[in-house]
MMTF fields as JSON, N, C-alpha, C and O atoms, coordinates in Angstrom:
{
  "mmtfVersion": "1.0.0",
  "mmtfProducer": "UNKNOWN",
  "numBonds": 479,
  "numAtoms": 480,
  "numGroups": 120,
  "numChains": 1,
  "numModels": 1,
  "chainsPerModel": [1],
  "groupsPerChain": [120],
  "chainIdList": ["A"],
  "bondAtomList": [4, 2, 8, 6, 12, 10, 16, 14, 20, 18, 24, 22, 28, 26, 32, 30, 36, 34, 40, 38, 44, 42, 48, 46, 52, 50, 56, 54, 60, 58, 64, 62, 68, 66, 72, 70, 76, 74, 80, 78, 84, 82, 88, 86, 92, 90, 96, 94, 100, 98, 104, 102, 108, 106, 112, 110, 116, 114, 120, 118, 124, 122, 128, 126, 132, 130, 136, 134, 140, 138, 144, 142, 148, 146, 152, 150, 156, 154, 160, 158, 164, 162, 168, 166, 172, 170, 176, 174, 180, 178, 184, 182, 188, 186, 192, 190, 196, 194, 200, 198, 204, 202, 208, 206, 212, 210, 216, 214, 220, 218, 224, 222, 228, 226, 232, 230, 236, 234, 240, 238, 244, 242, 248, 246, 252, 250, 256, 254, 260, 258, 264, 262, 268, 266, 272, 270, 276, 274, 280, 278, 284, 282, 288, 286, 292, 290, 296, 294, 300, 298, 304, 302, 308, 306, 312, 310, 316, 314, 320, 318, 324, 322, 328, 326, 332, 330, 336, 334, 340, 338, 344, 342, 348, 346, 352, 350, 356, 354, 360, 358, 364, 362, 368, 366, 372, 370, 376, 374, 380, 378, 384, 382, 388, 386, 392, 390, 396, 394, 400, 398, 404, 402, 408, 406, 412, 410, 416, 414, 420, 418, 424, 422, 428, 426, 432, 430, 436, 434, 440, 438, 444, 442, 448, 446, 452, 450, 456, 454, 460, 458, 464, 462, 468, 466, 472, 470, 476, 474],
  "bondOrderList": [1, 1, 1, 1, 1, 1, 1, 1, 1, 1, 1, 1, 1, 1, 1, 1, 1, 1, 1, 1, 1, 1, 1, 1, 1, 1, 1, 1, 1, 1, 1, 1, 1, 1, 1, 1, 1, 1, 1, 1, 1, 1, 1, 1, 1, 1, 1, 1, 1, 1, 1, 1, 1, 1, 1, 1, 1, 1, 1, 1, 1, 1, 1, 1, 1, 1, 1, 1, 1, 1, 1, 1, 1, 1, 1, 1, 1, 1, 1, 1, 1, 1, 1, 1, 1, 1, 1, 1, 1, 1, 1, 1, 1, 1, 1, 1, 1, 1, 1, 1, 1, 1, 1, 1, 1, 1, 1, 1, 1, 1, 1, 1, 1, 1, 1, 1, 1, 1, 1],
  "groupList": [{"groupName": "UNK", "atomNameList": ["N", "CA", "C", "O"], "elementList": ["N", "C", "C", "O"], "formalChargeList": [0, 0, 0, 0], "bondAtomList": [1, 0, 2, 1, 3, 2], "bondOrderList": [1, 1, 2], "singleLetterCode": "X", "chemCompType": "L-PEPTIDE LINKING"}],
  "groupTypeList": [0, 0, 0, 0, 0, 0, 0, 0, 0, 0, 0, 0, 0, 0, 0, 0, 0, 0, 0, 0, 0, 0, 0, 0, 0, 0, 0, 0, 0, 0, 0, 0, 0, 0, 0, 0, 0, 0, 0, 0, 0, 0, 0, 0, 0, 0, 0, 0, 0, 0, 0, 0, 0, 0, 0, 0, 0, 0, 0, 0, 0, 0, 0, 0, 0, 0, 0, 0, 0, 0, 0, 0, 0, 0, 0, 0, 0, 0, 0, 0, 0, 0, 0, 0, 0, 0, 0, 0, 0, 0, 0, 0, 0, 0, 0, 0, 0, 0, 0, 0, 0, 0, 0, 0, 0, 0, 0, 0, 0, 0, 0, 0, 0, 0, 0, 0, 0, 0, 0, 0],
  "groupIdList": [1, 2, 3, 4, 5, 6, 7, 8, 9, 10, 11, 12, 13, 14, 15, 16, 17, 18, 19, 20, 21, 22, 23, 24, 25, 26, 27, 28, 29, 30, 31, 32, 33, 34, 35, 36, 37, 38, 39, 40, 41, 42, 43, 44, 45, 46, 47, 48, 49, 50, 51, 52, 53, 54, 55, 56, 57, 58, 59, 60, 61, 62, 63, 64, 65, 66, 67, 68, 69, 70, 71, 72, 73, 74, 75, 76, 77, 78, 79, 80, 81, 82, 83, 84, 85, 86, 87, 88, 89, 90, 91, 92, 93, 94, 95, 96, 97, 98, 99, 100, 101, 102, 103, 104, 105, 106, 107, 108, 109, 110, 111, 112, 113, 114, 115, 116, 117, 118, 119, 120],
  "secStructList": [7, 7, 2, 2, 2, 2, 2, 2, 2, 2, 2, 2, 2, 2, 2, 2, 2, 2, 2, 2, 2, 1, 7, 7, 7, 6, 6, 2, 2, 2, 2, 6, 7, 6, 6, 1, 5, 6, 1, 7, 7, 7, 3, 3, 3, 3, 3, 3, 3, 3, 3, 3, 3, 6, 6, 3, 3, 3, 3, 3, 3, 3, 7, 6, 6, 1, 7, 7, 7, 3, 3, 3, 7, 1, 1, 1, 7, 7, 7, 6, 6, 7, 3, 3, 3, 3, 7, 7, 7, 3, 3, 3, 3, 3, 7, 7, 6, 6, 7, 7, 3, 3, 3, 3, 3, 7, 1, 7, 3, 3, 3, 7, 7, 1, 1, 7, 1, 1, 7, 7],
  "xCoordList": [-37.988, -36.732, -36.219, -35.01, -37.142, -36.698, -36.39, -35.763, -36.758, -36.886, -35.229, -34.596, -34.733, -33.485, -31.74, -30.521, -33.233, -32.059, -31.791, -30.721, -32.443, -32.623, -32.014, -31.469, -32.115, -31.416, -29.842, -29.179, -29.384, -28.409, -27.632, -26.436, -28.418, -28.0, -27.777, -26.665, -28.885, -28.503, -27.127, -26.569, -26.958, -26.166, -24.64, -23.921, -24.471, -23.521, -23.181, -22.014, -24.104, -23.856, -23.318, -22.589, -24.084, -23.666, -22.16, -21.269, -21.974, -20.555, -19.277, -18.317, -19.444, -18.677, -18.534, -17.554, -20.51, -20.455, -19.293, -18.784, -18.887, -18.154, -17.138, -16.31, -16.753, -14.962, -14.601, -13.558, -15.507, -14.947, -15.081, -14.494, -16.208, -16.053, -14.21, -13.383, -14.295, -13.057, -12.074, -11.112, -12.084, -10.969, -9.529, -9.761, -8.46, -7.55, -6.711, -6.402, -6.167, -5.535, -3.987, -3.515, -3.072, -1.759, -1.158, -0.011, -1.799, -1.276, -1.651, -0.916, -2.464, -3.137, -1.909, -1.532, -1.383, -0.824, 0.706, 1.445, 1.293, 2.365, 2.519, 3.373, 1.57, 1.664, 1.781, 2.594, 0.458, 0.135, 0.664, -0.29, 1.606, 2.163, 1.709, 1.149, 2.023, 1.977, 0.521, 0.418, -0.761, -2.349, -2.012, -3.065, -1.247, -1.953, -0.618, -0.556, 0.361, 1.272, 1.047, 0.652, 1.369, 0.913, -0.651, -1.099, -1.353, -2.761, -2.907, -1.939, -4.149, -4.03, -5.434, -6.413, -5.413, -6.036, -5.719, -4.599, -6.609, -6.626, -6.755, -7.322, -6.002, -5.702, -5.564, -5.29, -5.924, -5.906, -4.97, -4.498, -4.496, -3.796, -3.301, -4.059, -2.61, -2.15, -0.529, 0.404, -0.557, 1.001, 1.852, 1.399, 3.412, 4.241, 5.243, 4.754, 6.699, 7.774, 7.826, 7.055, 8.781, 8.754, 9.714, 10.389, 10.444, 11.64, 12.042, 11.353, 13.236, 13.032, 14.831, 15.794, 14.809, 15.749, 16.068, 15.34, 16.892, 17.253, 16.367, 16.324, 15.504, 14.637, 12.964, 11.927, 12.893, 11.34, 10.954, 11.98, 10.185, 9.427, 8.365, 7.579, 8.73, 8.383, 8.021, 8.484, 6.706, 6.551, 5.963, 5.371, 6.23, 5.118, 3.87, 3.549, 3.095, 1.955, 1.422, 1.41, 1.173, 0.632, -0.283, -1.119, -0.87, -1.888, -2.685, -1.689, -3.482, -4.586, -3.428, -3.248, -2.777, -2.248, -0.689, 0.241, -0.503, 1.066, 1.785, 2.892, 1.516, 2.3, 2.367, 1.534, 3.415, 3.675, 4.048, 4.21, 4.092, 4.173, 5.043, 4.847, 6.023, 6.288, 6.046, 6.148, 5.635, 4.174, 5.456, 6.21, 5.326, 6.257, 5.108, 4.109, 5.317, 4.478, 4.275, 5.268, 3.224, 3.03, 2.307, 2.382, 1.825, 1.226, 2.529, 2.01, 3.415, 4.069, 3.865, 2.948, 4.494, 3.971, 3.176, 3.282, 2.306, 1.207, 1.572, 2.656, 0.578, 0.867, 1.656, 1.199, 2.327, 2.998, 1.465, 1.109, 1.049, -0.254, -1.399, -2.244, -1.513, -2.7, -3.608, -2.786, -4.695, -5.287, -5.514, -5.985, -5.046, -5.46, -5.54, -5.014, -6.391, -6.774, -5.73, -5.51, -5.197, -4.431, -4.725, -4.951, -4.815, -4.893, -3.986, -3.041, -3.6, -1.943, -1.428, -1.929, -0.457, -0.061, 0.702, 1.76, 0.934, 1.786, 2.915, 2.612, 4.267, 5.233, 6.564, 6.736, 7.449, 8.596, 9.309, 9.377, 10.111, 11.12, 12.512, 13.522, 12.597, 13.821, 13.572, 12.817, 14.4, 14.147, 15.298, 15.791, 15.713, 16.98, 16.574, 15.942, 17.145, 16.678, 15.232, 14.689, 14.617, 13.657, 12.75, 11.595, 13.972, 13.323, 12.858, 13.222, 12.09, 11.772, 11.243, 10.755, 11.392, 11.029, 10.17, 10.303, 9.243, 7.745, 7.56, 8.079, 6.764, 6.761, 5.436, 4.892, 4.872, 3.446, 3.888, 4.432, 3.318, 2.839, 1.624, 0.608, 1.938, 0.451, 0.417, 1.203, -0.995, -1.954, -2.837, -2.441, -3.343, -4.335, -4.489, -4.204, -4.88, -5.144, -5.969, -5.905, -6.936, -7.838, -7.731, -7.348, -7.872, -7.835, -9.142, -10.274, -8.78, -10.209, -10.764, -10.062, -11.891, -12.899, -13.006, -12.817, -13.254, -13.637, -15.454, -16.36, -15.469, -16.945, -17.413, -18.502, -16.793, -16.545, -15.618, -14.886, -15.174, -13.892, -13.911, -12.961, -15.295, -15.284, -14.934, -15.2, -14.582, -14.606, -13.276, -12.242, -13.477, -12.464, -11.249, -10.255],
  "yCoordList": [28.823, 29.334, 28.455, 28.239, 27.906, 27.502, 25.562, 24.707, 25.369, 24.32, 24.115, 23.079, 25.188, 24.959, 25.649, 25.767, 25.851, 26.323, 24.627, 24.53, 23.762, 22.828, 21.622, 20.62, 21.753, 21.043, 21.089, 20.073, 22.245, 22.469, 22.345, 22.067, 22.57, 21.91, 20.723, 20.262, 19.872, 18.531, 17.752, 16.659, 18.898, 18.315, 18.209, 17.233, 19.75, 19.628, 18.744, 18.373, 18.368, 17.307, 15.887, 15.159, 15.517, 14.474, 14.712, 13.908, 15.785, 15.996, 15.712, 14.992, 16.45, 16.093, 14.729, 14.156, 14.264, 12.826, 11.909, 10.921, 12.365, 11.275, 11.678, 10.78, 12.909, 13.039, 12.394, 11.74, 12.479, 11.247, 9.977, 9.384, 9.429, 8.123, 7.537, 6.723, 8.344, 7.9, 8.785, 8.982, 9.298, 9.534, 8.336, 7.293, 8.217, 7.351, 7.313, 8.294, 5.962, 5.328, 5.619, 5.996, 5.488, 6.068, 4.776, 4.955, 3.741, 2.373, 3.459, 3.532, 3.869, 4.3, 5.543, 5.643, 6.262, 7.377, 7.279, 8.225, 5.628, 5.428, 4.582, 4.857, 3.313, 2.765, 3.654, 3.533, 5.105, 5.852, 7.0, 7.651, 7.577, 8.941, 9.946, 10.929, 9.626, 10.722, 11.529, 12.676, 10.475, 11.175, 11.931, 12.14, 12.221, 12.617, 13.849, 14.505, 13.719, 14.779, 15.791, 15.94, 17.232, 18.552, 18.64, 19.225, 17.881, 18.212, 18.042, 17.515, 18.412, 18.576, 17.285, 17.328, 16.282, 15.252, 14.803, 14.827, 14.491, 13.559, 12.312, 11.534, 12.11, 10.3, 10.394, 11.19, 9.15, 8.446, 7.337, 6.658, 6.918, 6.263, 6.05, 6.567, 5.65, 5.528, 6.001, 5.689, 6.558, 7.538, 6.214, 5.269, 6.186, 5.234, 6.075, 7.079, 6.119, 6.045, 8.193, 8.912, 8.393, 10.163, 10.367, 9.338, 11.548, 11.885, 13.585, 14.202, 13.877, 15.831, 15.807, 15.31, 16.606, 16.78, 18.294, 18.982, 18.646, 20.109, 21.151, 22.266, 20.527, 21.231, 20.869, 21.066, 20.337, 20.1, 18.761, 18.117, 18.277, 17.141, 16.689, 17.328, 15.346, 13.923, 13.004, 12.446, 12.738, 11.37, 10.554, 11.005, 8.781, 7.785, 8.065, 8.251, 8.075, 7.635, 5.986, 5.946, 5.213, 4.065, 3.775, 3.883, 3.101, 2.446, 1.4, 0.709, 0.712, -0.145, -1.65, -2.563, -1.644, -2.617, -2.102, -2.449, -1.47, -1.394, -0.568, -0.329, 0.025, 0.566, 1.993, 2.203, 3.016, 3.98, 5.263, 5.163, 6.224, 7.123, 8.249, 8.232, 9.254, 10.053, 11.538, 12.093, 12.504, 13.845, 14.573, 14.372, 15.39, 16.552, 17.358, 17.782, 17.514, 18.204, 20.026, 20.748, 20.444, 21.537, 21.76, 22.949, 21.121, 21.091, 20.552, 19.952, 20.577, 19.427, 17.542, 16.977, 17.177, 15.666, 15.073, 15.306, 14.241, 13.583, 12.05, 11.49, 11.533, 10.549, 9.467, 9.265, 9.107, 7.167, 6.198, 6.127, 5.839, 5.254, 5.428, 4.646, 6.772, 7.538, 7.07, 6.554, 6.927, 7.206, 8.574, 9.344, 8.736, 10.541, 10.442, 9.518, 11.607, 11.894, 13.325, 14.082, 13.654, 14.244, 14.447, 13.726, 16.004, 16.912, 17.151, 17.215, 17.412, 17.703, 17.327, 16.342, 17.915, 17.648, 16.907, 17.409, 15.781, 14.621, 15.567, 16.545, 15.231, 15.803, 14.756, 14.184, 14.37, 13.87, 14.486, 15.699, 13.838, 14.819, 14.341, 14.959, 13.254, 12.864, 11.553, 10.613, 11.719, 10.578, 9.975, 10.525, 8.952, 8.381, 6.777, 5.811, 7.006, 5.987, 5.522, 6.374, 4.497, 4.096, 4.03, 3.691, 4.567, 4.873, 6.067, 6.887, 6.189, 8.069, 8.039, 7.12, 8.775, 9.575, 10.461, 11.52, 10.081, 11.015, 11.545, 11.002, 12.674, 13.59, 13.919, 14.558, 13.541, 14.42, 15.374, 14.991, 17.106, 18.238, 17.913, 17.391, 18.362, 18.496, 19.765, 20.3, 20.221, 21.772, 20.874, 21.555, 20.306, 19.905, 18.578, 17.66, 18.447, 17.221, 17.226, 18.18, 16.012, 15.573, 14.411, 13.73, 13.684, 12.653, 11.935, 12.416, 10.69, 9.832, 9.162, 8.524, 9.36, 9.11, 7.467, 7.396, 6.398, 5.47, 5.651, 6.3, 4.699, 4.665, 5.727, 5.476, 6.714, 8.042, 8.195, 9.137, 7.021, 7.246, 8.593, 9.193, 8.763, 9.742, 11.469, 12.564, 11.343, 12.334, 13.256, 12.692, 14.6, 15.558, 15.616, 16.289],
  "zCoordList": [-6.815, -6.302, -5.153, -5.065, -4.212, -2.83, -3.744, -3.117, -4.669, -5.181, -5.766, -5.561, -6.449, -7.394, -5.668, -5.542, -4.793, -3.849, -3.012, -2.412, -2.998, -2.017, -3.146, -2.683, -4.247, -5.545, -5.242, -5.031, -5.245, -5.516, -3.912, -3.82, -2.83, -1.469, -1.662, -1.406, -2.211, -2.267, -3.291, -3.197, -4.234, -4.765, -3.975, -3.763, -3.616, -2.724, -1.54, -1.423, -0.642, 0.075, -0.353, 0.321, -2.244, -2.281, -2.714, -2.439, -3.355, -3.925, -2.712, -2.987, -1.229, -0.305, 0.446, 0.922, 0.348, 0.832, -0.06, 0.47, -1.59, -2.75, -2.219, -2.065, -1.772, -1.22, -0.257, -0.257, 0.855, 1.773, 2.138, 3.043, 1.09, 0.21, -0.326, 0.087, -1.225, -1.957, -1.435, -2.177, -0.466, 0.579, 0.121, 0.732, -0.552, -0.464, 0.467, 1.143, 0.629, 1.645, 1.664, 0.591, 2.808, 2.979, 1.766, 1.356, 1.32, 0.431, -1.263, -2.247, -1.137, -2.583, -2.695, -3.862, -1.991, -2.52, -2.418, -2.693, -1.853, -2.139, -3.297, -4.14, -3.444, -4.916, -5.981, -6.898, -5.778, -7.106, -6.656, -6.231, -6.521, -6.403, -6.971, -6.485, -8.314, -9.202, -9.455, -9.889, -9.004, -9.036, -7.531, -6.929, -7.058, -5.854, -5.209, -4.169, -6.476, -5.74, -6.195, -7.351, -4.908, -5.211, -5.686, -6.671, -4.688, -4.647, -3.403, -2.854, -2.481, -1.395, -1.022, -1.767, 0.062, 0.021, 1.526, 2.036, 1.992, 3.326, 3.361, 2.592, 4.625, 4.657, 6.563, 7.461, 6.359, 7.627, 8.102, 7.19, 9.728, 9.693, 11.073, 11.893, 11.425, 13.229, 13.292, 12.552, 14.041, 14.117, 14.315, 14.962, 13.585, 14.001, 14.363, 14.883, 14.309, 14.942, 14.499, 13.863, 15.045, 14.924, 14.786, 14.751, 14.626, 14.979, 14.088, 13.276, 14.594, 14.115, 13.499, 14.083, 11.996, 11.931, 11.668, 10.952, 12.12, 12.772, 13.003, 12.482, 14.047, 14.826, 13.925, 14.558, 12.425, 12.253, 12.755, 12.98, 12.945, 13.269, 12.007, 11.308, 12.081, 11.506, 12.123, 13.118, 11.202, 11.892, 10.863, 9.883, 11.237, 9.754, 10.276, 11.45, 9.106, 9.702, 8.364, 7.134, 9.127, 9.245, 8.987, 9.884, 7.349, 7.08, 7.3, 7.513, 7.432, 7.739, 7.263, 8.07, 5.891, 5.618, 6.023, 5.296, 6.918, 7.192, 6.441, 6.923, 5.29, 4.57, 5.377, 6.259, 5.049, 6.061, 4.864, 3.648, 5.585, 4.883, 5.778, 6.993, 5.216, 6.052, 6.032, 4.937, 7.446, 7.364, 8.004, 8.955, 7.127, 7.889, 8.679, 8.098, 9.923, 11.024, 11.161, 11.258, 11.152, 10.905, 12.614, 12.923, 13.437, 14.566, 15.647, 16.588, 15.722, 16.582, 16.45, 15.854, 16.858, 16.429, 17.395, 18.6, 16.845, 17.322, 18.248, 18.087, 19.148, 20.148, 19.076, 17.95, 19.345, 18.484, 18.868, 20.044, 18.303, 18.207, 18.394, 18.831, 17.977, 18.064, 16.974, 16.216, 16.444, 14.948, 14.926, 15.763, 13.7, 13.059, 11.948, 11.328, 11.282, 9.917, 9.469, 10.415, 8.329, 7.704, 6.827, 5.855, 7.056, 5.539, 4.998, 5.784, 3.605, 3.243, 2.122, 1.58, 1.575, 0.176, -0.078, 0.302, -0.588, -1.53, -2.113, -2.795, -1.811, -2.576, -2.763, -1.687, -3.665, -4.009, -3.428, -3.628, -2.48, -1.845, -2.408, -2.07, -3.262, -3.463, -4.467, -4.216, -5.684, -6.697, -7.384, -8.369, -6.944, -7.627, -8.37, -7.944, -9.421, -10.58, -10.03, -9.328, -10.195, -9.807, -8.361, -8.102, -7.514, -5.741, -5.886, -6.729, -5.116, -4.304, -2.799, -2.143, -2.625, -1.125, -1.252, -1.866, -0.681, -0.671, 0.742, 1.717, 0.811, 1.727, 1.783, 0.882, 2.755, 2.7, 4.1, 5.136, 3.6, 4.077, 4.702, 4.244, 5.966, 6.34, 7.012, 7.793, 6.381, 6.824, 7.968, 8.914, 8.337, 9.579, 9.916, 9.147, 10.909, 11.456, 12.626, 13.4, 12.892, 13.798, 14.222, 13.27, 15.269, 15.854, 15.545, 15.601, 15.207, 14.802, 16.141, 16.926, 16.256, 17.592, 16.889, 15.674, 17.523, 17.849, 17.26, 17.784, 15.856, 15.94, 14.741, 14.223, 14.33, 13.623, 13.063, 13.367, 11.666, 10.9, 9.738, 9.234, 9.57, 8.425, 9.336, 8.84, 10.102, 11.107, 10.369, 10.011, 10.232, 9.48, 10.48, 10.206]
}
């Protein structure tokens, strides 16, 4: 019993260790939209420029290779060059012929410590 209980602990650990393994990048979910909209997924990134339109707040947040993304704020908005991690859902906010405007929702966020990127 204590054998199929410590099995199945272990499996779970590795199952969460693979989620934030392949954690994708703010580049992976603007190239590939469509795997990742209306599912809920965290990403990381350094706050860029902000701004609020009629009263919500926005801000980019900023990938490793520059590419940016824009988080509609559920916390208030975060420092302009902070690193933070983001929980939150991929959504199309707007699609004309071949452009779109993507929107990531975010439900949570944590500030990434220096040293501790896998940090929730």
């Amino acid at each position: 019993m204590i054998g199929i209980a410590l099995c199945c602990y272990g499996v779970s650990c590795g199952y969460h260790a693979l989620g934030d393994w392949t954690r994708p990048s703010v580049y992976e979910l603007v190239k590939n939209p469509r795997k990742f909209i209306d599912h809920e997924t965290t990403i990381s990134g350094v706050v860029g420029s902000d701004f609020a339109v009629m009263g919500i707040g926005y801000f980019q947040l900023v990938g490793d290779d520059g590419t940016s993304l824009t988080v509609l704020s559920s916390q208030g908005i975060p420092t302009v060059g902070e690193r933070i991690s983001v929980r939150g859902t991929l959504h199309q906010a707007l699609a004309v012929s071949s452009r779109q405007m993507l929107l990531f929702v975010e439900a949570s966020r944590s500030p990434i410590v220096p040293g501790k990127e896998d940090q929730h």
